[in-house]
SEKE-666375 format. One record per residue (C-alpha): x, y, z; residue in one letter. Coordinates in steps of 0.5 Angstrom, whole numbers, padded with zeros to 4 digits. Example, Ala and Ser with C-alpha at 12.3 -4.5 7.8 and 13.67 -1.06 7.14 Angstrom:
<pts>
      xx      yy      zz   aa
    0025   -0009    0016    a
    0027   -0002    0014    s
</pts>
This chain:
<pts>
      xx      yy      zz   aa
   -0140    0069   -0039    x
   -0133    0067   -0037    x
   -0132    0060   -0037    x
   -0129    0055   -0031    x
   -0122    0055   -0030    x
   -0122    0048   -0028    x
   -0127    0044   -0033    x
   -0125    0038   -0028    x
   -0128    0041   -0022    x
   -0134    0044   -0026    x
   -0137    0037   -0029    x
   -0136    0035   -0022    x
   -0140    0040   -0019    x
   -0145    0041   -0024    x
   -0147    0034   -0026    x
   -0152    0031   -0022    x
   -0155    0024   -0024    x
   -0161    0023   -0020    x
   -0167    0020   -0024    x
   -0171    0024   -0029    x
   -0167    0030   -0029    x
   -0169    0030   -0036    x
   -0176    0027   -0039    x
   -0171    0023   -0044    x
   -0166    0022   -0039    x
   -0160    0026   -0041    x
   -0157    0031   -0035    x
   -0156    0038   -0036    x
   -0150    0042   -0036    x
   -0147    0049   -0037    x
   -0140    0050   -0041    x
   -0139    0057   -0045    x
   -0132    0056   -0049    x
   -0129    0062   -0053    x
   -0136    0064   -0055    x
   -0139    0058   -0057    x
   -0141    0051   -0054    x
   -0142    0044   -0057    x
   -0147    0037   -0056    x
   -0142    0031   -0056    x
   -0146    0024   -0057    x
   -0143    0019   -0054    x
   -0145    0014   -0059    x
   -0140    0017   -0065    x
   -0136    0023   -0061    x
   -0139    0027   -0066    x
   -0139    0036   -0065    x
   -0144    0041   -0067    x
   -0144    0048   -0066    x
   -0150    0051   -0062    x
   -0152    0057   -0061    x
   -0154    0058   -0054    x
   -0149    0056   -0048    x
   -0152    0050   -0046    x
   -0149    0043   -0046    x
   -0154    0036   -0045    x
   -0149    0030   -0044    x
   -0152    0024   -0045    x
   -0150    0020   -0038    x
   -0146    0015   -0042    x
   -0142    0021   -0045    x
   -0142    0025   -0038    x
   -0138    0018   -0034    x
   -0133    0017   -0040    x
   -0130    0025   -0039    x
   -0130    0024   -0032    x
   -0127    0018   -0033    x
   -0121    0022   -0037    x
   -0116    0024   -0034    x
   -0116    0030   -0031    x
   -0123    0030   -0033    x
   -0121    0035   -0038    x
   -0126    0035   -0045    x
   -0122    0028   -0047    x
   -0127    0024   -0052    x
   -0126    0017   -0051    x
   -0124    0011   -0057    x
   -0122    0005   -0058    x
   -0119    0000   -0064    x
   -0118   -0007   -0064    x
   -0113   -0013   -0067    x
   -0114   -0020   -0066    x
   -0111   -0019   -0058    x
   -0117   -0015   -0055    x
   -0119   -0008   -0055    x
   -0114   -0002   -0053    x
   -0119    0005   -0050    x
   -0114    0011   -0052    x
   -0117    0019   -0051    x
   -0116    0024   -0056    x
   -0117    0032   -0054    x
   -0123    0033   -0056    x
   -0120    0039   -0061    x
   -0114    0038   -0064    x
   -0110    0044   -0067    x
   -0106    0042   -0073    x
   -0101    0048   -0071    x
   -0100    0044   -0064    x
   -0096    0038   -0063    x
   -0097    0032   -0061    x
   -0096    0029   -0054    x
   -0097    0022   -0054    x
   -0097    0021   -0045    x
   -0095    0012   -0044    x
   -0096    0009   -0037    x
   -0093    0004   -0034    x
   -0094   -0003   -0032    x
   -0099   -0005   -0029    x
   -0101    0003   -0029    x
   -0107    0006   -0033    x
   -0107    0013   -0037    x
   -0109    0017   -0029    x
   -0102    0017   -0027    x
   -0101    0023   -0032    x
   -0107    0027   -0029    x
   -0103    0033   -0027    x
   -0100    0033   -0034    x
   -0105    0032   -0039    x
   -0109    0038   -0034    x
   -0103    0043   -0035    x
   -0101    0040   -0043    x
   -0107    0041   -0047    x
   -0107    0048   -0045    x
   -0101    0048   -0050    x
   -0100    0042   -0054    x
   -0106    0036   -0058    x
   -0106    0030   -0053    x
   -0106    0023   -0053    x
   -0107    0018   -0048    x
   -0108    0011   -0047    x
   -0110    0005   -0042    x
   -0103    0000   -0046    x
   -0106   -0006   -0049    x
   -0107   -0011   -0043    x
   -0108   -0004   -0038    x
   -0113   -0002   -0035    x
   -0119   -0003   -0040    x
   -0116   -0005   -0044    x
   -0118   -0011   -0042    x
   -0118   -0017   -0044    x
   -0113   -0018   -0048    x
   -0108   -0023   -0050    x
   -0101   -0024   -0052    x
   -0099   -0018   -0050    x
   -0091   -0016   -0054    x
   -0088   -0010   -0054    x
   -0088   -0011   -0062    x
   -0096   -0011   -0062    x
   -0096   -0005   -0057    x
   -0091   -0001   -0063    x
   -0096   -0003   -0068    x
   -0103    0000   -0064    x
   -0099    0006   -0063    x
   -0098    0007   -0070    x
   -0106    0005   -0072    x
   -0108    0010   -0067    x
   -0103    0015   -0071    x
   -0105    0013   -0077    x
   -0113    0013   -0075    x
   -0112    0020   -0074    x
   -0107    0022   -0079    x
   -0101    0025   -0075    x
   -0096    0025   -0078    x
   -0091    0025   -0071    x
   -0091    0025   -0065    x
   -0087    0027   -0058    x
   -0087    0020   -0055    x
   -0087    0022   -0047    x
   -0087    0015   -0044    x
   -0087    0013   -0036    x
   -0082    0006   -0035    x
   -0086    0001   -0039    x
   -0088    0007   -0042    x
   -0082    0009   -0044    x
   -0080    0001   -0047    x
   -0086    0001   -0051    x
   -0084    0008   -0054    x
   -0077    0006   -0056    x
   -0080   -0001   -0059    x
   -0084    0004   -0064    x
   -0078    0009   -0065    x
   -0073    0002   -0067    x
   -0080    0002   -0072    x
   -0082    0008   -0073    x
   -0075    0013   -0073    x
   -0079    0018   -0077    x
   -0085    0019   -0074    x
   -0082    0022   -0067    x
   -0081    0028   -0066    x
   -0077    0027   -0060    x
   -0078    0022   -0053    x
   -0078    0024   -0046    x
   -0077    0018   -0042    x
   -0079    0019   -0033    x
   -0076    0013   -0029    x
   -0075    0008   -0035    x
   -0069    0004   -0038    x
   -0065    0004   -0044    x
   -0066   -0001   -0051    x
   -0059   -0004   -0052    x
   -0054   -0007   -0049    x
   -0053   -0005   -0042    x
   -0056   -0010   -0038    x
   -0052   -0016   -0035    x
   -0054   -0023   -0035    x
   -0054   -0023   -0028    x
   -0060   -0016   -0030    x
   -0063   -0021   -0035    x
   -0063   -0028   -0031    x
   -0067   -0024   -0025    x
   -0072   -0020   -0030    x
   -0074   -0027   -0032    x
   -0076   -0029   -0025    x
   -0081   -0023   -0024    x
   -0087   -0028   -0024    x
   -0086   -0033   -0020    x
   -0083   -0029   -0015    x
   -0089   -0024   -0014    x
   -0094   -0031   -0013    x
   -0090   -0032   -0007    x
   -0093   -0025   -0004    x
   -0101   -0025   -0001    x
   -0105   -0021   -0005    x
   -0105   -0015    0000    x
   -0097   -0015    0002    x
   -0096   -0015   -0006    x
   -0100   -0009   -0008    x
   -0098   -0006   -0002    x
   -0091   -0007   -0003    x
   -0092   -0004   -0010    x
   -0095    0002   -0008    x
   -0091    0003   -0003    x
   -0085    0001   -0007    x
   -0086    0006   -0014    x
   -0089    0012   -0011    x
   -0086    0016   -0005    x
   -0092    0021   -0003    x
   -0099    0018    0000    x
   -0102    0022   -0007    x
   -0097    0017   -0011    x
   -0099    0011   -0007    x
   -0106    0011   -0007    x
   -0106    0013   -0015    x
   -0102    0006   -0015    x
   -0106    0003   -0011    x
   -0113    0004   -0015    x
   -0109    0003   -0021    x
   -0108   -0004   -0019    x
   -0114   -0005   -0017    x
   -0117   -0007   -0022    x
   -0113   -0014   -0023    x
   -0113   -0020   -0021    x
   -0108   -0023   -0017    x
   -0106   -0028   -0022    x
   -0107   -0023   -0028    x
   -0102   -0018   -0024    x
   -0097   -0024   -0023    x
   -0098   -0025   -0030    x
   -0098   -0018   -0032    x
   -0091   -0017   -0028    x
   -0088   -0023   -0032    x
   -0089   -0021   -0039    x
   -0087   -0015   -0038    x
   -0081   -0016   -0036    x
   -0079   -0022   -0040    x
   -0082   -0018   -0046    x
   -0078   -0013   -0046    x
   -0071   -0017   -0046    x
   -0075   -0021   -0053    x
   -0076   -0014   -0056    x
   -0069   -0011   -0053    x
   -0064   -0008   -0058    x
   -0059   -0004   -0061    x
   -0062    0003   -0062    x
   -0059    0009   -0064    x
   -0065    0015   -0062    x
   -0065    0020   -0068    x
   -0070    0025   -0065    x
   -0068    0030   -0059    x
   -0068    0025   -0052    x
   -0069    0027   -0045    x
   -0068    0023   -0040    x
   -0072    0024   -0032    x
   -0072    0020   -0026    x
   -0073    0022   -0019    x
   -0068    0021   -0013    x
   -0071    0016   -0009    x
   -0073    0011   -0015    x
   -0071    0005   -0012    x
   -0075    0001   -0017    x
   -0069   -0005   -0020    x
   -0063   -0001   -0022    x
   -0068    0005   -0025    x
   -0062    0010   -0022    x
   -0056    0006   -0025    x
   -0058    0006   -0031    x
   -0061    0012   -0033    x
   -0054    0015   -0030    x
   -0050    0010   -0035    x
   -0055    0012   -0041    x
   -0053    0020   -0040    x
   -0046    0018   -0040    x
   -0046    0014   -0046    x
   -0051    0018   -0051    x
   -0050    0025   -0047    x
   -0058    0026   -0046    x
   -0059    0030   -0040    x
   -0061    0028   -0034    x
   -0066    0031   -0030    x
   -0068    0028   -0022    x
   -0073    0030   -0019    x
   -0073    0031   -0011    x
   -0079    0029   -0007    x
   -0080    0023   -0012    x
   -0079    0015   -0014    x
   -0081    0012   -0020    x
   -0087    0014   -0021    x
   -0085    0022   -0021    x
   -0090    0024   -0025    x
   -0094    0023   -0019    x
   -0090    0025   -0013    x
   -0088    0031   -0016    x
   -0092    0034   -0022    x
   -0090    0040   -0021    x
   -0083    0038   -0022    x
   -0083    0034   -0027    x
   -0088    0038   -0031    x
   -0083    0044   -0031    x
   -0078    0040   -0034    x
   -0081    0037   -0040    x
   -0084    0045   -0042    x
   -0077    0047   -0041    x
   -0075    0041   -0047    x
   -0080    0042   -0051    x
   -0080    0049   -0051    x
   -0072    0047   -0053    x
   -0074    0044   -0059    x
   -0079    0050   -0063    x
</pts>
């Protein structure tokens, strides 16, 4: 018995939530993996082998993997600190052999941003990702820094003792890997950074005045011109904006103006010197007219000699403009570094 090709399309198809599917509630499912199935509880995330190729999913479990990105078999965790919750997601099997990618979104984003990815990865690499602290679920939480962030990636790598990590971070999601790199040097094996900007001193005072005042100015726009402004500004396909546009759903005005202002103003708190020992490579796509994402980008090529790739068809969230561009970069670097 062959199993699906696209475990994604499979769950969508197969499962079917009307009442009284089952006499205890649970909803049938029929998945055949390299000649075995698994029961995942959603209660602990545990797995045993069966020996007859019938899945039952608890709802709860059933919703938390098409929640996941992709809906590929990611299996659902969190932690906490005294700020709040942070959800993250594991694959469901992680190969010691493999290494592991570690996908980070950017702001105001959530870890759907990286579905192309995570679909096309995890046939090759163990996976991680997250909704960051104050993103997505990982709501409520306050007192968000760029500090705190580092030391939530370490407790999740420490948690599941992986030693090191390839940090793949999309804007803001590229900030927070450079804040655990200044930390934690030995434990990333290499970074890739898509439409993000450099630690150091590249920015000038003019660059830091107007970061500050990311707050403020983004009260000044109604509710929808914002949101649509966002969109509209980050993603150049109708795909790219409508994923921009339900990733922001979820925040309120005020939280959104909030979540803007300290994401900015927190990276010019955690900026510093910082001398990347691990192979980098840098990616932006062609259209990025997010700040002065292209300008920078441009000059840290220059200055450290990481190659540049820009992707056509693409703004700043290029991931998602053109998956299929950037996708092929990124397996090209990391076959560079076997």
């Amino acid at each position: 018995m062959d199993g699906p090709r696209d475990l994604g399309t499979e769950l969508k198809r197969n499962i079917y939530y009307s009442a009284g599917a089952l006499p205890d509630g649970r909803v049938p499912f029929i998945w055949w993996r390299t000649g075995r199935s698994a029961i995942i509880k959603a209660d602990s995330h545990e797995c045993e082998n069966v020996s007859e190729p019938s899945l039952f999913f608890e709802k709860e479990t059933c919703r938390k993997i098409l929640q996941s990105p992709g809906g590929h078999m990611m299996v659902e965790y969190s932690i906490e600190d005294s700020c709040g919750k942070v959800v993250y997601w594991m694959a469901e099997e992680m190969v010691p052999s493999r290494e592991t990618l570690f996908f980070l979104h950017g702001l105001t984003a959530d870890h759907t941003m990286f579905e192309k990815q995570i679909s096309l990865f995890k046939r090759f690499y163990n996976i991680l990702t997250w909704d960051a602290p104050a993103h997505g679920r990982s709501r409520p939480y306050e007192g968000f820094t760029y500090a705190g962030a580092a030391e939530c990636l370490k407790k999740i790598l420490d948690r599941h003792e992986i030693e090191n990590v390839i940090l793949i971070g999309q804007s803001m999601g590229g900030f927070i890997s450079q804040a655990f790199i200044s930390r934690y040097p030995r434990r990333v094996r290499a970074f890739i950074a898509i439409d993000s900007t450099p630690y150091g001193d590249y920015y000038s005072k003019s660059d830091k005045w107007w970061l500050r005042q990311v707050e403020w100015m983004a009260k000044l726009f109604p509710d929808r011109l914002l949101r649509s402004a966002m969109a509209d500004q980050t993603a150049l396909t109708e795909e790219g904006r409508e994923n921009m546009r339900q990733m922001l759903s979820v925040y309120s005005r005020k939280e959104l103006c909030r979540l803007l202002g300290i994401g900015f103003a927190g990276f010019l708190e955690d900026n510093r010197d910082l001398a990347i020992p691990c192979p980098v490579l840098l990616i932006v796509g062609e259209k990025d007219r997010t700040g002065k994402v292209m300008i920078y980008n441009r000059e840290w090529t220059r200055r450290t000699g990481y190659p540049l790739k820009v992707i056509r068809g693409a703004a700043h969230n290029a991931n998602v403009d053109n998956p299929g561009a950037v996708n092929r970069c990124i397996l090209d670097f990391l076959a560079k570094l076997a």
